[in-house]
Structure formats: C-alpha cells, structure tokens
SEDO-511557 format. One record per residue (C-alpha): z, x, y. Coordinates in steps of 0.001 Angstrom, whole numbers, padded with zeros to 6 digits. Each point is the difference from the previous one (the first is absolute). Example, Ala and Ser with C-alpha at 12.3 -4.5 7.8 and 13.67 -1.06 7.14 Angstrom:
! residues 2
SITE z x y
SITE 007800 012300 -004500
SITE -000660 001370 003440
! end
This chain:
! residues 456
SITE z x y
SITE -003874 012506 054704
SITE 000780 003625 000581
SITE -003665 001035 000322
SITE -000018 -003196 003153
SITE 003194 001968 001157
SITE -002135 003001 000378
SITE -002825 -001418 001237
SITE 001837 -001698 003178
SITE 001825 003130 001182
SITE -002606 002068 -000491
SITE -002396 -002499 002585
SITE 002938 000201 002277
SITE -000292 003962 -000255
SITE -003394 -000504 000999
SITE 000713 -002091 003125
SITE 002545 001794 001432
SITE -002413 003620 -000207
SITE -002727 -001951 001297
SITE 002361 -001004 003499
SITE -000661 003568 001922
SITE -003815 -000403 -000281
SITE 000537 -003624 000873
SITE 002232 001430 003454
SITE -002801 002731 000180
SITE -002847 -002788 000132
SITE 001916 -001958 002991
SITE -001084 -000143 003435
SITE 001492 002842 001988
SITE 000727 -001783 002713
SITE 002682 -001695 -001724
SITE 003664 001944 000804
SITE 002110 001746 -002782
SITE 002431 -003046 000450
SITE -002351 -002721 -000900
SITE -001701 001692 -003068
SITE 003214 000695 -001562
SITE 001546 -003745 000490
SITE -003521 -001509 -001769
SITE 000353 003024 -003031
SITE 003820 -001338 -000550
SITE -001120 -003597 000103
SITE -002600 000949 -002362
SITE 002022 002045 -002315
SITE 002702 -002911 000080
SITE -002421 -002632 -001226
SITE -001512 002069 -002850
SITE 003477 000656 -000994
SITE 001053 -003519 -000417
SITE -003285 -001029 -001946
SITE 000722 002852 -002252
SITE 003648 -001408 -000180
SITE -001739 -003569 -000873
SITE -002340 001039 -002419
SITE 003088 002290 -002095
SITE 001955 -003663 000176
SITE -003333 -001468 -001336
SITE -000767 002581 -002719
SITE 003918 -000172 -001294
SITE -000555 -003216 -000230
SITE -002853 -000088 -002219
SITE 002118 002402 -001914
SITE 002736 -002216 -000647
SITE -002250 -003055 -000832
SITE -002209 002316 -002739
SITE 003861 000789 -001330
SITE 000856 -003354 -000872
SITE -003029 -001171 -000929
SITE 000179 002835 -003017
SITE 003706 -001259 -000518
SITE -001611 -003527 -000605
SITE -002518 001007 -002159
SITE 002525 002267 -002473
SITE 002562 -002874 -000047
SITE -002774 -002557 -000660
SITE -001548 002328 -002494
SITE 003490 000306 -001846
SITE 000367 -003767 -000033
SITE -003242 -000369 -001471
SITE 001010 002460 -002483
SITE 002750 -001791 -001500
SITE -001812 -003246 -000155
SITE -002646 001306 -002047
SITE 002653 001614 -002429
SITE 001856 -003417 -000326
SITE -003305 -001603 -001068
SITE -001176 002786 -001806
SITE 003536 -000820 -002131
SITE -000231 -003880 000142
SITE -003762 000128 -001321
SITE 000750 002726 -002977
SITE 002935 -001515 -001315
SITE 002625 002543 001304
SITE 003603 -000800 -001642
SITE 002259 -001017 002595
SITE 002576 002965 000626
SITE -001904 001809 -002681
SITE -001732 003442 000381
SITE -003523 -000311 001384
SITE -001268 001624 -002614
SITE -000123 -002763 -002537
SITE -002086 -003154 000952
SITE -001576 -002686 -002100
SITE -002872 -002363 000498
SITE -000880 -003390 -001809
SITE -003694 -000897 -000878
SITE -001455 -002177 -002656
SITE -002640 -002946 -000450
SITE 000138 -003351 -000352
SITE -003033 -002820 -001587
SITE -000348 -003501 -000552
SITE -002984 -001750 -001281
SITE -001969 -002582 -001999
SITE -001971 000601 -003295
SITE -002485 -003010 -001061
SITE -002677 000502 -003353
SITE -002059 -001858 -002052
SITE 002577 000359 -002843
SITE 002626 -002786 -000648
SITE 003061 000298 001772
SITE -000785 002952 002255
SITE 000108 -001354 003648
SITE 003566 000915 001538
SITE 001667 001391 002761
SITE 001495 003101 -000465
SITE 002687 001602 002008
SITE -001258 003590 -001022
SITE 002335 003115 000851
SITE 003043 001170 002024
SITE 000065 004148 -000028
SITE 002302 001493 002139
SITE 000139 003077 000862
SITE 003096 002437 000257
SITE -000707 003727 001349
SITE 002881 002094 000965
SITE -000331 003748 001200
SITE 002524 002806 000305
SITE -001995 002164 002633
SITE -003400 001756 -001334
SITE 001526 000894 -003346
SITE 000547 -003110 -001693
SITE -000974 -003859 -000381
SITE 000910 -002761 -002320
SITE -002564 -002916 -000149
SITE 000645 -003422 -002118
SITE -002004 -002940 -000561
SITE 001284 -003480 -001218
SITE -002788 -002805 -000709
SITE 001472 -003421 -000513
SITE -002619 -003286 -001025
SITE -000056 -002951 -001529
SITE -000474 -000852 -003095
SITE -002222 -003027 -001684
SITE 002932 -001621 -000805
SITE 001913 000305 003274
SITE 002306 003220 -000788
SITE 000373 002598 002491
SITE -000313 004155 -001384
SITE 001135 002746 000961
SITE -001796 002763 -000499
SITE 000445 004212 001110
SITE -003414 001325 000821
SITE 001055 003302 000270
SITE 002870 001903 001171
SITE -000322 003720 000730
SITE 001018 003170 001976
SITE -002509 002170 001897
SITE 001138 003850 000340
SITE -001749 002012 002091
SITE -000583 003295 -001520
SITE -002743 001536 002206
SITE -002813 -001158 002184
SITE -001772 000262 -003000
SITE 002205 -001852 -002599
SITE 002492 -003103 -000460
SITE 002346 -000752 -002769
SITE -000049 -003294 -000830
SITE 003413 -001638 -002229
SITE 000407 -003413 -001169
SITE -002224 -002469 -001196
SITE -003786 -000112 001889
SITE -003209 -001794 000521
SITE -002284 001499 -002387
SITE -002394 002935 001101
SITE -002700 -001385 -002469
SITE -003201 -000855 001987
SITE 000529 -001179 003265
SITE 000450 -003808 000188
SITE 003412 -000191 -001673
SITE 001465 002468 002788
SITE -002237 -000721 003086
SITE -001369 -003090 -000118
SITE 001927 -002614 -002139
SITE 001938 -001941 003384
SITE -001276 -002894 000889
SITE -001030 000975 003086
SITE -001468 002318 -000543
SITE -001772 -000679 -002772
SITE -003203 -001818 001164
SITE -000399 -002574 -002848
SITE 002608 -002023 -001446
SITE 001002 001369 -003124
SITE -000333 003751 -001994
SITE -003329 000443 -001476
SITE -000665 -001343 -003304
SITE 001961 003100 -002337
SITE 001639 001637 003126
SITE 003215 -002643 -000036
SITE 002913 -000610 -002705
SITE -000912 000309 -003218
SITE -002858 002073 000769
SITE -001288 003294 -000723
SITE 001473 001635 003161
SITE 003789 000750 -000196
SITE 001795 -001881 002900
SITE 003133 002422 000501
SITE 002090 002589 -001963
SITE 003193 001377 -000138
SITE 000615 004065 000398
SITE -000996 002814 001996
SITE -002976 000645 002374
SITE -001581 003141 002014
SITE -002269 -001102 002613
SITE -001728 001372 003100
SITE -003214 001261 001763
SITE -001462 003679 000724
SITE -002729 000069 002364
SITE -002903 001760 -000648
SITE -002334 001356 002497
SITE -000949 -003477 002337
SITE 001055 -002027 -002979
SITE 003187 -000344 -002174
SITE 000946 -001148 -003690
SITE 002754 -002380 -000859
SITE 002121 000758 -003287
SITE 002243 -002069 -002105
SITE 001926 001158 -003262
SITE 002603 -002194 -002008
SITE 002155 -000172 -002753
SITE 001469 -002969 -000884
SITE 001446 -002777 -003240
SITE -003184 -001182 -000617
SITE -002081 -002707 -001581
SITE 001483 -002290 -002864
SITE -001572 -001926 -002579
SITE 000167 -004003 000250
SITE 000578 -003083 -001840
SITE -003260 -000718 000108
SITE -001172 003384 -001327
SITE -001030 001613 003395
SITE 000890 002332 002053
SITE 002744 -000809 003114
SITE -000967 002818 003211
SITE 003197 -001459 002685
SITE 002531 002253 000581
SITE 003139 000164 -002986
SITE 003419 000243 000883
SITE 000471 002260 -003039
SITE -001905 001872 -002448
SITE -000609 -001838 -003622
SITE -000973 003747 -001385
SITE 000828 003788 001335
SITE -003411 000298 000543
SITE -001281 -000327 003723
SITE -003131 -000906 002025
SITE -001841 002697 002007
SITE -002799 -001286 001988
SITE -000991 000757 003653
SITE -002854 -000390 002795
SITE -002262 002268 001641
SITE -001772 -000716 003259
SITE -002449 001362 002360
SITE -001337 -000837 003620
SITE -003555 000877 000285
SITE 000884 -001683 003293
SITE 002997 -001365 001993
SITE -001632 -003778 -001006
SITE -001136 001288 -003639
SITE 001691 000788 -002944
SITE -000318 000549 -003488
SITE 002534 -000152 -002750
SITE 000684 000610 -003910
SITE 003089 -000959 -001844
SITE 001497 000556 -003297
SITE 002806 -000921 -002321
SITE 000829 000676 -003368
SITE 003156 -001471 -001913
SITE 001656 -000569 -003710
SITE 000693 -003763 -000539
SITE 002210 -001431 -002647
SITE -000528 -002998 -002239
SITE 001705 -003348 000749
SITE 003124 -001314 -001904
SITE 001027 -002969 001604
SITE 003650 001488 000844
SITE 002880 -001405 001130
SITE 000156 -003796 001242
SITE -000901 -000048 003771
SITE -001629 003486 -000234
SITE -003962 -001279 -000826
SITE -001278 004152 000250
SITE 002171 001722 -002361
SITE -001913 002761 -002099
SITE 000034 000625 -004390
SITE 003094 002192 -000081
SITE 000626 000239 -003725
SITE -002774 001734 -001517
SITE 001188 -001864 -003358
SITE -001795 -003301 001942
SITE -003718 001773 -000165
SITE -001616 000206 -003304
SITE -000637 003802 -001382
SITE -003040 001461 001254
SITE -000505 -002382 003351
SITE 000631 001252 003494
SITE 003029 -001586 002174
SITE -001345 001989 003129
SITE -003189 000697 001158
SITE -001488 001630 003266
SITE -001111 -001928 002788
SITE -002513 001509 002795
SITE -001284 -001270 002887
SITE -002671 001779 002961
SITE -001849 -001331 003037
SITE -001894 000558 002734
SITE -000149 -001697 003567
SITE -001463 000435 003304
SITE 000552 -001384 003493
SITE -002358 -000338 003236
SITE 002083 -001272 002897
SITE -001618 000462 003418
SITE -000079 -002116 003326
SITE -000745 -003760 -001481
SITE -001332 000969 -003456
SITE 002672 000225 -003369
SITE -001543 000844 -003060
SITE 001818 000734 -003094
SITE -000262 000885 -003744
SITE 002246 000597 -003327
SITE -000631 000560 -003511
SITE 002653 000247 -002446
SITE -000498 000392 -003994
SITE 002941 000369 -002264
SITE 000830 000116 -003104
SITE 002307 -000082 -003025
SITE 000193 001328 -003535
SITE 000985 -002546 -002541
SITE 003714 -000336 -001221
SITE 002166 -001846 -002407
SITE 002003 -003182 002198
SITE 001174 -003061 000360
SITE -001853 -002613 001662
SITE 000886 -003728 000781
SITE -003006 -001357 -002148
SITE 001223 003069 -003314
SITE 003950 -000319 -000051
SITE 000362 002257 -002712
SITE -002462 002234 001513
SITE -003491 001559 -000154
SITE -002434 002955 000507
SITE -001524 -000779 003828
SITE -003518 001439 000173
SITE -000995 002228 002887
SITE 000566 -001320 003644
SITE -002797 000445 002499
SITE 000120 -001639 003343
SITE -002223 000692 002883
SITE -000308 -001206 003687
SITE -002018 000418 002790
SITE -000810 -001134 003330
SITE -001844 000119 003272
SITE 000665 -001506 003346
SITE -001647 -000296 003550
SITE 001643 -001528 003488
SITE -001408 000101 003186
SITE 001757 -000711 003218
SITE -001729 -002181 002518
SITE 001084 001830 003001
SITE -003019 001859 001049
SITE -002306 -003783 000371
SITE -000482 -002066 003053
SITE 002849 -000445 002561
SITE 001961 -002738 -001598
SITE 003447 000771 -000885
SITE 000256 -001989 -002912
SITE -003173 001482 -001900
SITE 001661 003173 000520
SITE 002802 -001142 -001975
SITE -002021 -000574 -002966
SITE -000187 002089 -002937
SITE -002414 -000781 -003090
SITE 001208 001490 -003057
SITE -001988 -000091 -003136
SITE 001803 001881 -003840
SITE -001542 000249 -003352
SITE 001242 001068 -003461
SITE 000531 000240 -003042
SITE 003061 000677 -002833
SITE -000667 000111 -003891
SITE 002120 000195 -002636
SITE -000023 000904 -003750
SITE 002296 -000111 -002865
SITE 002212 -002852 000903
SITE -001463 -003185 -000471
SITE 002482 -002231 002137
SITE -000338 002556 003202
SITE -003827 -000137 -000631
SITE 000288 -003854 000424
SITE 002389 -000271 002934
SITE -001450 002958 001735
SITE -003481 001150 -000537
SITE -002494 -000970 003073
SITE -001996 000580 002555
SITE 000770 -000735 003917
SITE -001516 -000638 002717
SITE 001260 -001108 003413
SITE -000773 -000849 003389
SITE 002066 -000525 002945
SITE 000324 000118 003785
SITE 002814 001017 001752
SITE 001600 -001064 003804
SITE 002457 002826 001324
SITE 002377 -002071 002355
SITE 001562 003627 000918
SITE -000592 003336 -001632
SITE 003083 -000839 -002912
SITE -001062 -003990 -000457
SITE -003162 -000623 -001860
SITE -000878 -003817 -000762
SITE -001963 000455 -003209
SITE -002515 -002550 -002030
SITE -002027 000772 -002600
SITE -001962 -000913 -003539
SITE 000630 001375 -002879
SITE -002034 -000405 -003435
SITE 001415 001384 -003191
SITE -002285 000659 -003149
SITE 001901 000157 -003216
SITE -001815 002089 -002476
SITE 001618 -001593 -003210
SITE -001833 -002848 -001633
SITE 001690 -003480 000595
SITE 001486 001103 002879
SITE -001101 -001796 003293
SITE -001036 001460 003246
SITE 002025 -000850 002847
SITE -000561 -000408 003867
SITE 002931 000232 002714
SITE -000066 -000394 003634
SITE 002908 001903 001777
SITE 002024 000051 003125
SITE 002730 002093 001108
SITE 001647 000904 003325
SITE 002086 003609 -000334
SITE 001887 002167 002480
SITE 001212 003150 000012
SITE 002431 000998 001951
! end
C-alpha cells in the first residue's frame, strides 16, 4: 500500500511541473486572467481525484487488514479442532497430561469347518483379541493382548497373549519387559491374526503344539541399523523357557515362572535385500527338565528330587531349535517361506503312558512351509475381481522319537483358497485343505474352510 502511496503523489508531482509548459503551449491571444482561472480549475480537479484515489487506496488497506485478521483467527480455530481430535482419536486421558495416550486394536473371526471325517462340520465362533497399547511420550509403551474363544464344550477362556513394555533406548535399540510374542521365525509374531493371515489356520507345525514356540516370558533387545540403501532387523531374548510335557514333548508358550535356573537365549536376524524382500535366520538353545507330574492342578511341574531319577540317567537335557525364513511382499504378490528343525537330547521323565517314569529317546521335530497370494487388483475393471485374492500354502512337519506326537501330528499340507477383501482389515476367506498323515493307520483328511476376520 505504501509503494501505491508513492506512486500517486509522485504522478501528481508530475502534473503539476508539466502546467507551465501546458500555459506556455496556449494561444497567446488568450489574457493573463483567463489562463490562470482554467490552470486553478485544472489544478482543483487533479487535486480532488488524488483526494479520491488516497480514500480508495486506504480503503483497500483496511479491507487487506481484516481479511489477514480472518484468516489468523480462522487459522487458530482450526488449530484447536485438530488438537481435540488429534486427543479424541489417540486415546488422550481426560484432564491427563498429553503425553500419555492409548489406542485399542485387535481382531475378531468366525467361521465354519466341514471334512470328510466324522463329526467335523461345525460352526465356530473363532477369536476375540483385543488390543491394549498405552504410551508415555516417545520413551515408553505398554502393549497387552487378551484372546477369549469357545470351547467344544461351550466354555469361554481367557487367555493373555502377551503383555509387555517397550523402552526406547536409541534409534537403534528397544528394551522389551514382560511376556512377548516369540521372535522365532516370522509367522508366530507377524502373521498369526486372522486377518491377516491369508488361510484359515497356522501351517501344519507352525501352531500349538508345534515346533515353533508361540510366546515367552523375559527380556528382549530389538531394533534395525540401516546399512547403505538397505537395513537389518535384530532381535535378542532371554527368557523361562521351554518345559517338558505329559506327553513327553516339549511345551514352547511363554511360562509364568522358571521350572529350572537355567534360561533360554535365542534371537532373530534379518536382512532387506530390498524394502519388499527379506531374509531371516533364527536360533534358540535351552536346558529342559524332566516331567514329574507335580502338584494337583499344576499338569507341567518338573523332577525336583534327584532321588526320583535312577543313577546314571539324565533329568535334564538340552533342547535347540534354528530356522530360516524369507518374505517377498510387493504390489499384489505375497510370497513366504519358514523352516524350523529342533531338537532335544533324551532325558529321564514322567510321561502319562510311564507313571513311574522312563528314558525318552531323542526329540526331533521339523517344519516347513511355502506360500503364494496374489491380489486381483491389477485385472479388468470390475471392482469385485479386484477384491479377490488366490492364496495357495504347502508343507510339511515330521516328527521322531515320540510315537503319540508322530501319530497326531506328522503330515503333509496342502491348501487352496480365495480370498474377498470387503475393506483393507475384513477379508472373507474360503478355502480346501487336505492333510496327509504320514503314520500307518492313520487316515487322510479333507476340510473345506470359511472365515470372515477383522482387524481393527
């Protein structure tokens, strides 16, 4: 506005200089009188549009003004709406510091599982997880997990998936407390919700009772360094450890105490030959206790009297377990692999079918398996093929040195499925799956699956 300012008085400057050589230019006929009434006239009228246009420029002025004042009050407003649902949407304690906040997530499933096999068509009401992640700033978090299903015989469980605190250390490193999803492989961690998971079910050795330990209880140092255009993921953990079962194997879910002062080190390495592709190797090595039946109500107790184990025979023995996995996730293709071998030296314990005890013989178990989806999205211009997803996942898990595992365990799997994704959390799944048992007299079996999960 200033610079208009200057600009008008300095054209009014220029008029006024330019009157003598306009008086100079008139006829000179014209008498002193008359020349010097039409310059006044003149000079009057170029005063008052120079009068007008000030007005008009102060104006202008005043209406850029509050137009600013709008925008910074508007601006402020906006502000403060965007903090209040910032708060609402993160969980922000009423009248508490906004430093701590807390989200909910989870998944939910139902389904139906039909076979071939007696008795094996039924509706099942799968899995409530929720969620619970609270955070004090960048320093600290505490994440829980409940799971509560039915059972066969209409009982609800409980059950505490894990339950841990996150300390930042570095950008490098967190400490993780508490009891956690095991670092073993990468289905157990990653991939094990039901919506995420793209076939119904945990690969044949990858579930309960399988060779890959579900959770454990104790300490964890985890993080990433980059390196160069790629990076490596690390995990290292202590923790209680496997036990030995009733049944003479080997329990990998996560102990609330220790049945020996000897602890579980184990850990994960990974590597990103791209941001879509990674490889990994795991490891985990353990002492494991013989079985003693214990106390009524406690089924895992371990052989605490060495008085109970005949002279010469082992009560502990060391249990070892290693894997490798890799993962291929980019645009609509997700392919996936895991191996895990394990195994443990033999050991004087209890069993259910040897009450009084007996030398178990060296426990191998082994799984493996490999798994391809493909999202439709890319084909044609319908909406609904785009929502499709075939999935197809073989393996394999083998066991030795326990006869009843062998039997209820040991097969091959294949299945085949194709999924609908009603939104990018809700996956309606269907599927076959055919399991070969490898132990003679056992029969083959073939399910068909459906399951709708969300995660949320």
């Amino acid at each position: 506005m200033k610079k208009i300012l200057a600009s008008t008085s300095a054209l009014a400057v220029v008029l006024l200089s330019a009157v003598p050589a306009y008086a100079q230019a008139e006829q000179p006929a014209q008498s002193a009188t008359t020349i010097n009434q039409s310059l006044l006239e003149r000079i009057e009228r170029l005063e008052a549009e120079l009068k007008a246009l000030r007005t008009s420029v102060q104006q202008s002025s005043q209406a850029v003004t509050e137009v600013k004042q709008t925008a910074q009050s508007t601006a402020k407003t906006v502000k403060a709406v965007q903090k209040q649902v910032a708060k609402s949407a993160s969980g922000t304690y009423s009248g508490a510091p906004s430093d701590s906040k807390w989200h909910l997530a989870g998944y939910a499933d139902v389904g139906f599982v039909g076979g071939d096999a007696p008795r094996t068509d039924s509706f099942v009401t799968g899995k409530f997880n929720p969620g619970f992640h609270f955070q004090y700033k960048d320093l600290l978090v505490f994440e829980s997990e409940l799971e509560f299903s039915t059972t066969s015989d209409g009982e609800t469980t409980t059950e505490l998936e894990y339950s841990q605190f996150d300390l930042t250390v570095n950008d490098y490193a967190i400490l993780v407390m508490g009891k956690y999803l095991s670092p073993i492989g990468q289905f157990q961690e990653r991939l094990h919700p039901s919506w995420i998971n793209r076939i119904q079910g945990a690969p044949a050795g990858f579930g309960h009772d399988g060779v890959q330990p579900t959770s454990d209880t104790g300490v964890q140092v985890r993080g990433a360094v980059p390196l160069g255009n790629s990076r490596f993921t690390y995990v290292v953990a202590m923790g209680n450890g496997p036990r030995t079962t009733s049944e003479g194997g080997v329990a990998l879910a996560g102990m609330g105490n220790d049945d020996n002062s000897n602890k579980s080190v184990g850990g994960r390495l990974g590597y990103f030959l791209a941001p879509y592709f990674e490889l990994g190797a795991s490891y985990l090595t353990a002492k494991v206790d013989g079985f003693d039946g214990g106390p009524a109500g406690h089924a895992d107790a371990p052989i605490t009297s060495a008085a109970a184990v005949p002279l010469g025979l082992p009560n502990n023995a060391r249990y070892e377990l290693w894997g490798l996995d890799g993962a291929y996730t980019k645009g609509p293709v997700a392919a996936r692999f895991e191996y895990l071998n394990s195994r443990r030296s033999s050991l004087f314990s209890i069993t259910d079918d040897d009450p009084l005890g007996a030398l178990l013989p060296r426990l191998g178990m082994r799984a493996w398996y490999g798994q391809v989806s493909y999202r439709l999205s890319g084909y044609g211009e319908s909406d609904f093929v785009h929502r499709l997803e075939p999935v197809v996942r073989y393996g394999q898990f083998r066991i030795s040195g326990n006869d009843i595992l062998e039997e209820e365990n040991e097969q091959d799997r294949f299945n085949i499925g194709l999924n609908y994704w009603l939104a990018p959390t809700i996956v309606v799944k269907s599927g076959l799956e055919f399991r070969d048992f490898k132990v003679p007299g056992v029969d083959n079996e073939t399910l068909y699956q459906f399951q709708i999960g969300y995660g949320f």
